[in-house]
Backbone and ligand atoms as CSV (ligand in chain L), in Angstrom:
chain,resi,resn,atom,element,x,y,z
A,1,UNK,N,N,16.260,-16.491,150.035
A,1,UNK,CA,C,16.955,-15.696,149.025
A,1,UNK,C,C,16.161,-15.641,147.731
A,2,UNK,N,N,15.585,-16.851,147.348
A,2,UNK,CA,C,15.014,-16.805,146.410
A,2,UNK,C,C,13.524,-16.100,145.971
A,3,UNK,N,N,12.822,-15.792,147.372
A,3,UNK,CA,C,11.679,-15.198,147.539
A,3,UNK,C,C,11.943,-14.152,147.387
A,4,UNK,N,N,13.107,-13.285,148.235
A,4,UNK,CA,C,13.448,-12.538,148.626
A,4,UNK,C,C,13.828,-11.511,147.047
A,5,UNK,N,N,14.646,-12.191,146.165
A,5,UNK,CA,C,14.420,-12.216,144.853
A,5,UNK,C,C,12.767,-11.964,143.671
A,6,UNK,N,N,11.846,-12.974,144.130
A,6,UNK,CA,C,11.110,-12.862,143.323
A,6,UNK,C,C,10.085,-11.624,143.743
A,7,UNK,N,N,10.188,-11.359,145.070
A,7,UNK,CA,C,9.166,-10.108,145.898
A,7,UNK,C,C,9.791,-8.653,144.951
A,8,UNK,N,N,11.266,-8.970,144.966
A,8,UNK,CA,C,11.469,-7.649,144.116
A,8,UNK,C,C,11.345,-7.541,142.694
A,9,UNK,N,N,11.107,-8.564,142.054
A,9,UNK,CA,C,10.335,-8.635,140.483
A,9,UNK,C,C,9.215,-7.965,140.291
A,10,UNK,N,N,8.758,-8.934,141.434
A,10,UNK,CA,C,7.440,-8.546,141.117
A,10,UNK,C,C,6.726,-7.227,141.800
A,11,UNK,N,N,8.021,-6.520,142.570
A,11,UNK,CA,C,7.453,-4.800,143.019
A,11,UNK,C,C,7.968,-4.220,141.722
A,12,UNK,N,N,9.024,-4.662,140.994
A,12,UNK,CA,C,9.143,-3.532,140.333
A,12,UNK,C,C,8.448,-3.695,138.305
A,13,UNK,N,N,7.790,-4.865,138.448
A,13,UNK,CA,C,6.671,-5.142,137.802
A,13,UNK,C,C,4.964,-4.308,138.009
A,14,UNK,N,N,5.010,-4.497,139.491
A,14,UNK,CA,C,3.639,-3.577,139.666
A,14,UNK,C,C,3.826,-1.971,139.640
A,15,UNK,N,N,5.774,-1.586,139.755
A,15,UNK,CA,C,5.820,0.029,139.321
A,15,UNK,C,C,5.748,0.034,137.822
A,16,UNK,N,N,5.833,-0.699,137.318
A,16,UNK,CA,C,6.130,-0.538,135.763
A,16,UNK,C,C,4.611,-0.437,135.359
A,17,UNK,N,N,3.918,-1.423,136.177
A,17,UNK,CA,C,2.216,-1.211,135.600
A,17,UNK,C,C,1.591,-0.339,135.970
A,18,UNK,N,N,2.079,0.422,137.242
A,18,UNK,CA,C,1.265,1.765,137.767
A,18,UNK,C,C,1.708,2.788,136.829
A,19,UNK,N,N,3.189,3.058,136.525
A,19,UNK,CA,C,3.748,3.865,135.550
A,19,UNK,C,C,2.895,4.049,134.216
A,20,UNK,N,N,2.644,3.005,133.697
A,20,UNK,CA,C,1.968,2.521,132.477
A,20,UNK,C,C,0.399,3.164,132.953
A,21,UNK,N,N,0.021,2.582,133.813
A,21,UNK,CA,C,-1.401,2.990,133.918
A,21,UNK,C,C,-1.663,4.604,133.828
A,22,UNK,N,N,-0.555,5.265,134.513
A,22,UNK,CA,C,-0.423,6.866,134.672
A,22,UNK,C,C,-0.436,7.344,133.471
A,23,UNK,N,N,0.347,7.109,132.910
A,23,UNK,CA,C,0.937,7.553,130.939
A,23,UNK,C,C,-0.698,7.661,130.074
A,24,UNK,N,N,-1.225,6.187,130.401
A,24,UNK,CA,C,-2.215,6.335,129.385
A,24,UNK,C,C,-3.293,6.362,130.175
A,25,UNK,N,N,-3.329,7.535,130.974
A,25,UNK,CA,C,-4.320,8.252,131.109
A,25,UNK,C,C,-4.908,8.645,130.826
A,26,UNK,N,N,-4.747,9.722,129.780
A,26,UNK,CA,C,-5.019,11.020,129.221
A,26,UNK,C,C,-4.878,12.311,130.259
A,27,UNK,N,N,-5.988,12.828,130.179
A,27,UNK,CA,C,-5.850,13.925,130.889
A,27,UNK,C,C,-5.020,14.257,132.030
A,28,UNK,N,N,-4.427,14.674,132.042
A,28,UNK,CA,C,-3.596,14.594,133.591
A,28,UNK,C,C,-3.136,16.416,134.231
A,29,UNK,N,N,-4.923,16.973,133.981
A,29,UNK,CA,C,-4.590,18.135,134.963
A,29,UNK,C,C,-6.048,17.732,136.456
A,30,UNK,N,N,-5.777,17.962,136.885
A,30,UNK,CA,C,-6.316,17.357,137.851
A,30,UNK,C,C,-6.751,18.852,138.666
A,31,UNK,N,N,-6.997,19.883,137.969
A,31,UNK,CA,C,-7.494,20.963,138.761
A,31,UNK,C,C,-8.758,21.347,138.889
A,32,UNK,N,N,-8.926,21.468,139.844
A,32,UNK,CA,C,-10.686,21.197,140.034
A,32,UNK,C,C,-11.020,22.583,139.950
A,33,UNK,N,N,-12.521,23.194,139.926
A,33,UNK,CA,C,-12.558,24.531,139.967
A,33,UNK,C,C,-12.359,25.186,141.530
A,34,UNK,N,N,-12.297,24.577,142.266
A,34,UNK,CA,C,-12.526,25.543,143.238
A,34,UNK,C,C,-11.327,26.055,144.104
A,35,UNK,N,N,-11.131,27.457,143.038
A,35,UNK,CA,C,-9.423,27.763,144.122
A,35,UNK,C,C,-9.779,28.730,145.179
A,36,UNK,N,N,-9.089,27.721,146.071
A,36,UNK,CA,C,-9.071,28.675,147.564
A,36,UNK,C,C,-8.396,29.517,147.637
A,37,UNK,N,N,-8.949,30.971,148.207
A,37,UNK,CA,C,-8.430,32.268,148.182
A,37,UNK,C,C,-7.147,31.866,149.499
A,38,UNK,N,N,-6.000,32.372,149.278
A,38,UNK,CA,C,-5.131,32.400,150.215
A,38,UNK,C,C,-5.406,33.264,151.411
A,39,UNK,N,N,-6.207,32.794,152.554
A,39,UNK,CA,C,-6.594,33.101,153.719
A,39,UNK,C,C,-6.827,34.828,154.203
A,40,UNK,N,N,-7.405,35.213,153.936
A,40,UNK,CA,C,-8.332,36.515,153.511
A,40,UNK,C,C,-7.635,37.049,154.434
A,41,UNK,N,N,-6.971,38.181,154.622
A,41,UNK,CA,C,-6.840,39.159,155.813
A,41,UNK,C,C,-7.871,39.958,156.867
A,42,UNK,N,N,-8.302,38.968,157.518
A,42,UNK,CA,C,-9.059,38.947,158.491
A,42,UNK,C,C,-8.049,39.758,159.712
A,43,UNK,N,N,-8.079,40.684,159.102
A,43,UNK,CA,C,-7.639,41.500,160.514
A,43,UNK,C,C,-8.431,42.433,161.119
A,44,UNK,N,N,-9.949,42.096,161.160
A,44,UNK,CA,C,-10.900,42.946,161.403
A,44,UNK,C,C,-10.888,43.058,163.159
A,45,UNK,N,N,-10.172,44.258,163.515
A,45,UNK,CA,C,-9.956,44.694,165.075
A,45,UNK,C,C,-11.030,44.326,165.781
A,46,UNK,N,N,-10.962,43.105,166.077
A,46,UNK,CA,C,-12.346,42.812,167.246
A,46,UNK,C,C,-11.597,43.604,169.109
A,47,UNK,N,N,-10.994,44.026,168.910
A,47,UNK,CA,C,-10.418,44.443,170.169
A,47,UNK,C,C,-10.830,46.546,169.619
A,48,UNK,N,N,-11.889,46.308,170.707
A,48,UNK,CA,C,-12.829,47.292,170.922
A,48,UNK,C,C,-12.836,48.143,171.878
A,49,UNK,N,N,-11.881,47.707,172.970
A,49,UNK,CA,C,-12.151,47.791,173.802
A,49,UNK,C,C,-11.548,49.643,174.113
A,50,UNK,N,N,-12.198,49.781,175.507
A,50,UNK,CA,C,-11.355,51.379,175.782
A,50,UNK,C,C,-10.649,51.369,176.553
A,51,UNK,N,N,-10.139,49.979,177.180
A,51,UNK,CA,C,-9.230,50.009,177.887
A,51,UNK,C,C,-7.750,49.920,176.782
A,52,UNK,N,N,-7.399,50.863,176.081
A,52,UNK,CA,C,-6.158,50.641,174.642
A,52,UNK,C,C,-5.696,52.307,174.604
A,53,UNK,N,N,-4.068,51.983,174.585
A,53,UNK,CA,C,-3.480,53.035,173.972
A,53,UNK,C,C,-2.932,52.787,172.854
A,54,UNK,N,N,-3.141,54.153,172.172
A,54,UNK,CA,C,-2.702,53.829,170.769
A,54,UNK,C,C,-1.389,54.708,170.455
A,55,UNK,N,N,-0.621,54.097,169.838
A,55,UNK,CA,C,0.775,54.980,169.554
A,55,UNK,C,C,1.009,55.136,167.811
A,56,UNK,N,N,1.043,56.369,167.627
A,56,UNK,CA,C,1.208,56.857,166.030
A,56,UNK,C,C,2.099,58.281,166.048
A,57,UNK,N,N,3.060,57.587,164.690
A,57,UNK,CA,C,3.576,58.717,164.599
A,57,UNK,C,C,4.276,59.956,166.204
A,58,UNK,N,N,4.882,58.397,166.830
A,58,UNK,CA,C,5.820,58.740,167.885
A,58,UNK,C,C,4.350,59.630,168.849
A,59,UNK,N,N,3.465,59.603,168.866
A,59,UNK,CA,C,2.709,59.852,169.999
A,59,UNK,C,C,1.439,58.933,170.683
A,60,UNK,N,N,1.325,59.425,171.984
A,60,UNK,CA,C,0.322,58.183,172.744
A,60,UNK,C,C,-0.776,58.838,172.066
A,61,UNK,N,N,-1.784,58.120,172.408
A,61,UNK,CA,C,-3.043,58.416,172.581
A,61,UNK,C,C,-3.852,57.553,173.400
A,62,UNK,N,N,-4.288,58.121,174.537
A,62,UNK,CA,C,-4.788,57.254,175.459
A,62,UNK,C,C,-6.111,57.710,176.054
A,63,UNK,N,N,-6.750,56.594,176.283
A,63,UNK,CA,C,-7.655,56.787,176.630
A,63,UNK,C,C,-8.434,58.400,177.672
A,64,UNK,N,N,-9.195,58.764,177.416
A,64,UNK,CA,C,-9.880,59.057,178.945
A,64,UNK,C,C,-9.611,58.590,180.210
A,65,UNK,N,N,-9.892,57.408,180.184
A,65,UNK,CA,C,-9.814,57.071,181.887
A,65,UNK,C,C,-9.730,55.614,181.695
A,66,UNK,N,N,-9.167,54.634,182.560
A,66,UNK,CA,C,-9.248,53.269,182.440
A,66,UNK,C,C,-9.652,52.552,184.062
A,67,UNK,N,N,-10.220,52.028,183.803
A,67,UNK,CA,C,-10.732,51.253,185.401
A,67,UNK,C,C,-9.452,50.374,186.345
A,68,UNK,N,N,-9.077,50.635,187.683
A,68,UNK,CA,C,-8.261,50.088,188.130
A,68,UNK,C,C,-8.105,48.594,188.248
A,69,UNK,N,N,-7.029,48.220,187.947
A,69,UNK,CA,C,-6.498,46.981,187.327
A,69,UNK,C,C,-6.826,46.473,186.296
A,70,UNK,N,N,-7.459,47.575,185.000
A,70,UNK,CA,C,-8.058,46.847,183.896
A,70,UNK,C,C,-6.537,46.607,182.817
A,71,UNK,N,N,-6.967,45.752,182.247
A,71,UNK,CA,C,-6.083,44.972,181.123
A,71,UNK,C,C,-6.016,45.998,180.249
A,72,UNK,N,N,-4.807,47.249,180.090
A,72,UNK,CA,C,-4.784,47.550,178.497
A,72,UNK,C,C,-3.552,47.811,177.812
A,73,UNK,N,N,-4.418,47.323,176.477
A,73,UNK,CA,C,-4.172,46.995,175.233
A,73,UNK,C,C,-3.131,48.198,174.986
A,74,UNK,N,N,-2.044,48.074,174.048
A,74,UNK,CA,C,-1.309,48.945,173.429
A,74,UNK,C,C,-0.909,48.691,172.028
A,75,UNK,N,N,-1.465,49.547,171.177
A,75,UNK,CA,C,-0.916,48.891,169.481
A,75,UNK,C,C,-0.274,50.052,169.268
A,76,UNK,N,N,0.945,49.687,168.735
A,76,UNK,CA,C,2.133,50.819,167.948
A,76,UNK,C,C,1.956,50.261,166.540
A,77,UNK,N,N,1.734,51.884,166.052
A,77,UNK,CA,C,1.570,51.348,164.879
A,77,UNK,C,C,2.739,51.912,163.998
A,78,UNK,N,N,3.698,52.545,164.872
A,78,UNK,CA,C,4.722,52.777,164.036
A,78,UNK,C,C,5.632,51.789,163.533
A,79,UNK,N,N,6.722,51.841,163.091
A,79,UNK,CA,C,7.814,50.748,162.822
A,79,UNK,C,C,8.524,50.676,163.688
A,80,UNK,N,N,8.967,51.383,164.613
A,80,UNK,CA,C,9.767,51.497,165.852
A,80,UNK,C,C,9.157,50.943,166.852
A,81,UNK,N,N,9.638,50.262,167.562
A,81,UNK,CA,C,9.480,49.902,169.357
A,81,UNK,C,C,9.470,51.206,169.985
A,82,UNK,N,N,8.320,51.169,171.175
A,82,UNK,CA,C,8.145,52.051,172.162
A,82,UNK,C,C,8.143,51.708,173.141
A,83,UNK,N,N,7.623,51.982,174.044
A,83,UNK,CA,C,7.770,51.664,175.750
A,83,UNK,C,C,6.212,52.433,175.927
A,84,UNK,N,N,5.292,52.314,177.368
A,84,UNK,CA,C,4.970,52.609,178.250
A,84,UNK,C,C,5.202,52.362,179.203
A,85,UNK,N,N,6.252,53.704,179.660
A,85,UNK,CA,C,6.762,53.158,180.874
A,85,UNK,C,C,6.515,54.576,182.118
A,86,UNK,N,N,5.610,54.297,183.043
A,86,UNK,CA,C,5.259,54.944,184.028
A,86,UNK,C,C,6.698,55.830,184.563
A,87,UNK,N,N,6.141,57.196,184.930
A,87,UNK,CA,C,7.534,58.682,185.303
A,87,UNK,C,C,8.037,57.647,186.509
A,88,UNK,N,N,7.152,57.313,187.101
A,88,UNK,CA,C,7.395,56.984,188.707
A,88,UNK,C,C,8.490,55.222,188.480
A,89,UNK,N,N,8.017,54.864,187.412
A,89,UNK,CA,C,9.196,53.589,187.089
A,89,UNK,C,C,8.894,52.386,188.154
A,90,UNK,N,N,7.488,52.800,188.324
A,90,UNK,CA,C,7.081,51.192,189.282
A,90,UNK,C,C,5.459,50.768,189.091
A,91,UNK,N,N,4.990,52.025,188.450
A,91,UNK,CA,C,3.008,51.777,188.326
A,91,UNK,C,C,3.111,50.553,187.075
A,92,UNK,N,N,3.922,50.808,185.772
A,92,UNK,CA,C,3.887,49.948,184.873
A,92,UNK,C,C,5.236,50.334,183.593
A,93,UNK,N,N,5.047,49.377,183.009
A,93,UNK,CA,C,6.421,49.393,182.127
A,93,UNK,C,C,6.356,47.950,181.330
A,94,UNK,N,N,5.738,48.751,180.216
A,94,UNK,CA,C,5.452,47.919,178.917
A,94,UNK,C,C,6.562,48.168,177.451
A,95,UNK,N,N,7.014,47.192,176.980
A,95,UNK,CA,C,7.771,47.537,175.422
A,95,UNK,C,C,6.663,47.126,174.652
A,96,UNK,N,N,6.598,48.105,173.485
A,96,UNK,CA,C,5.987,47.402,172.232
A,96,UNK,C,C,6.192,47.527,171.073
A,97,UNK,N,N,7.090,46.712,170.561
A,97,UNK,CA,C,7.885,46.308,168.980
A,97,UNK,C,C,6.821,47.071,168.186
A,98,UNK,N,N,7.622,47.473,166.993
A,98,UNK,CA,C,6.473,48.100,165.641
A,98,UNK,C,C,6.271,46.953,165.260
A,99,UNK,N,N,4.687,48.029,165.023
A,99,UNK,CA,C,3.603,47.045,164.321
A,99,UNK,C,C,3.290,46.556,165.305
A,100,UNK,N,N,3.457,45.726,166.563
A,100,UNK,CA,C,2.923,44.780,167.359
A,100,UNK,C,C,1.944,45.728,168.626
A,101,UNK,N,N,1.203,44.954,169.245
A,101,UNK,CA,C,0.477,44.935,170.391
A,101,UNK,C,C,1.421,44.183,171.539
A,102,UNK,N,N,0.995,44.988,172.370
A,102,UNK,CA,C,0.784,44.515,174.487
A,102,UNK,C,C,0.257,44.742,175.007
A,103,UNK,N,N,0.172,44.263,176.230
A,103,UNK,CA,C,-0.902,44.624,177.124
A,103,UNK,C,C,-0.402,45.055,178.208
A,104,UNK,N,N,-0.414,45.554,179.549
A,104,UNK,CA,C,-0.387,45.667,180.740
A,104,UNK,C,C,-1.276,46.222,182.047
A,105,UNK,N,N,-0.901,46.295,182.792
A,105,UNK,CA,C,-1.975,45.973,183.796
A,105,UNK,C,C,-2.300,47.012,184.711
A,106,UNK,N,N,-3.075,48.082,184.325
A,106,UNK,CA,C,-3.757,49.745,184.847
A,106,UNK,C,C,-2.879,48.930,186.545
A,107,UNK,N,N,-2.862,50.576,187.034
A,107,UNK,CA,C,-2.563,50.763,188.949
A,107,UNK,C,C,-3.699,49.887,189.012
A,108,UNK,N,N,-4.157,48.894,190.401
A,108,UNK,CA,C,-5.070,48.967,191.112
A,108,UNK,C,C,-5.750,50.522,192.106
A,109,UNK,N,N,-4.714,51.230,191.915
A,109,UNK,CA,C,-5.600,52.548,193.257
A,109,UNK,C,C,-5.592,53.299,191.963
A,110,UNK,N,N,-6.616,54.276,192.005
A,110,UNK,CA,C,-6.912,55.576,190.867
A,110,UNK,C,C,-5.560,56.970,190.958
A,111,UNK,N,N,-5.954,57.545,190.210
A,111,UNK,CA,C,-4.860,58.544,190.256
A,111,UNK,C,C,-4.705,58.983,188.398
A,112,UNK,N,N,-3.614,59.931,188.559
A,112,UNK,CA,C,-2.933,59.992,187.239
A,112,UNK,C,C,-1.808,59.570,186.961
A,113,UNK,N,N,-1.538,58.617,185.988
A,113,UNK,CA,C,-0.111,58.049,185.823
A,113,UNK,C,C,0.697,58.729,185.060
A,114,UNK,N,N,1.399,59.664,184.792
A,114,UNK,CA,C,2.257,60.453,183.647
A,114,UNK,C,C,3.338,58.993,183.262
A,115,UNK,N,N,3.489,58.899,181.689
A,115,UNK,CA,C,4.132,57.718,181.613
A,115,UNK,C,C,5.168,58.849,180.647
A,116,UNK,N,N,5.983,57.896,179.590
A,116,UNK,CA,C,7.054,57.823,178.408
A,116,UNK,C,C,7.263,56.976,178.229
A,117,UNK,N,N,7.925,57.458,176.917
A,117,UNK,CA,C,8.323,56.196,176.169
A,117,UNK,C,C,9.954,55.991,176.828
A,118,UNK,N,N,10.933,55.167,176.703
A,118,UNK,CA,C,12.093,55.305,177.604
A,118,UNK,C,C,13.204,55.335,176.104
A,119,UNK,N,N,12.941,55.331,174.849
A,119,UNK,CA,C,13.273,55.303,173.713
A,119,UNK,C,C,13.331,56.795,173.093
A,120,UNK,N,N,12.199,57.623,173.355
A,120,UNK,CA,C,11.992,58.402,172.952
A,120,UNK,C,C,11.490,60.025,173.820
A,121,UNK,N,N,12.546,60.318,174.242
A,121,UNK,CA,C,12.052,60.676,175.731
A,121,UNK,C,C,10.667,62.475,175.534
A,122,UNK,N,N,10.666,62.478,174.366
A,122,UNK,CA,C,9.873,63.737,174.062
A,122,UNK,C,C,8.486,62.948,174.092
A,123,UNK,N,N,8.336,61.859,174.500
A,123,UNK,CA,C,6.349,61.183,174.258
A,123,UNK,C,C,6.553,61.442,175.815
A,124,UNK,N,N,5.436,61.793,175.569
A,124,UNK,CA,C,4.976,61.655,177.051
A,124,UNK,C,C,3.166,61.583,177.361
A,125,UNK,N,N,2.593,60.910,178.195
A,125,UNK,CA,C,1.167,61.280,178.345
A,125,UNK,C,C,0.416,60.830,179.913
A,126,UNK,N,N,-0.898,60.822,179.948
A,126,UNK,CA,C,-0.904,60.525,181.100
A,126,UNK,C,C,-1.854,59.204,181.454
A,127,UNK,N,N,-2.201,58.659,182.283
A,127,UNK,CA,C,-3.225,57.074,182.039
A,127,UNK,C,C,-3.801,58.211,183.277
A,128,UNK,N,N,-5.201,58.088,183.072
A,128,UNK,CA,C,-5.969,58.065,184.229
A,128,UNK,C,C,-6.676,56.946,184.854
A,129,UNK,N,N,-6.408,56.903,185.580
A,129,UNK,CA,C,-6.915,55.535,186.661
A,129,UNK,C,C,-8.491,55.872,187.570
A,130,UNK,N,N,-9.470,55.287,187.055
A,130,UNK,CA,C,-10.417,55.782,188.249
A,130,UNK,C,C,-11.727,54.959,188.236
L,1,CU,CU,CU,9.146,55.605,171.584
C-alpha cells in the first residue's frame, strides 16, 4: 500500500516536471518546412487499352472491334448508372454506376453484339467481336 502510494507521487511529480519542461521551452511551433501536397490527383488514365467502351452523355461509344474473350473496360462518365447489356440477354450484361468503371468479358465466338442500356432504352450500339 505504501509503495503503491509513493509510485503515484512520484508519477505525478515526473508529469509536473515534463509539464514544466514543455512551458519553458520557448518556441513551440514545431513546423518544419516541408508541406506535403495532399496526394496529387494522379488520375492519369493508364488504361489505354482498345478493348473500352465509353459512355457520355447517355451514348456508347465503342470500339471498332474487340478480340474474342477480351476483357473490356467500360467508363460512364455520366452521373447516372448504365448497363451494357447484350439484345440477346445472354452474350453479356454489365451495370456501371456514374462516374465509375467495369469490365466484362467480349463473346468468345466473333460476330456482332447489338447491346443497350436496360435503363435507358433509346442507347443502343453494337460490340464487334472478331
Ligand atoms: Cu443508360
Amino acid at each position: 500500500m505504501k509503495t503503491y502510494r509513493t509510485a503515484i507521487i512520484a508519477a505525478a511529480a515526473a508529469i509536473l516536471l515534463l509539464v514544466a519542461g514543455c512551458s519553458s521551452g520557448g518556441s513551440t511551433s514545431p513546423s518544419s518546412g516541408t508541406s506535403q501536397p495532399p496526394a496529387a490527383s494522379a488520375s492519369a488514365s493508364a488504361s489505354t487499352s482498345a478493348d473500352a467502351i465509353l459512355i457520355k452523355d447517355f451514348t456508347f461509344m465503342a470500339p471498332a472491334s474487340v478480340a474474342p474473350g477480351a476483357t473490356v473496360t467500360v467508363t460512364n462518365t455520366d452521373s447516372q448508372a448504365h448497363t451494357v447489356t447484350s439484345d440477346d440477354g445472354a452474350s453479356f450484361d454489365v451495370t456501371i454506376q456514374g462516374g465509375a468503371t467495369a469490365t466484362f468479358t467480349a463473346p468468345s465466338t466473333p460476330g456482332s453484339f447489338a447491346f443497350h442500356c436496360t435503363f435507358h432504352r433509346n442507347m443502343h450500339a453494337t460490340l464487334v467481336v472478331k
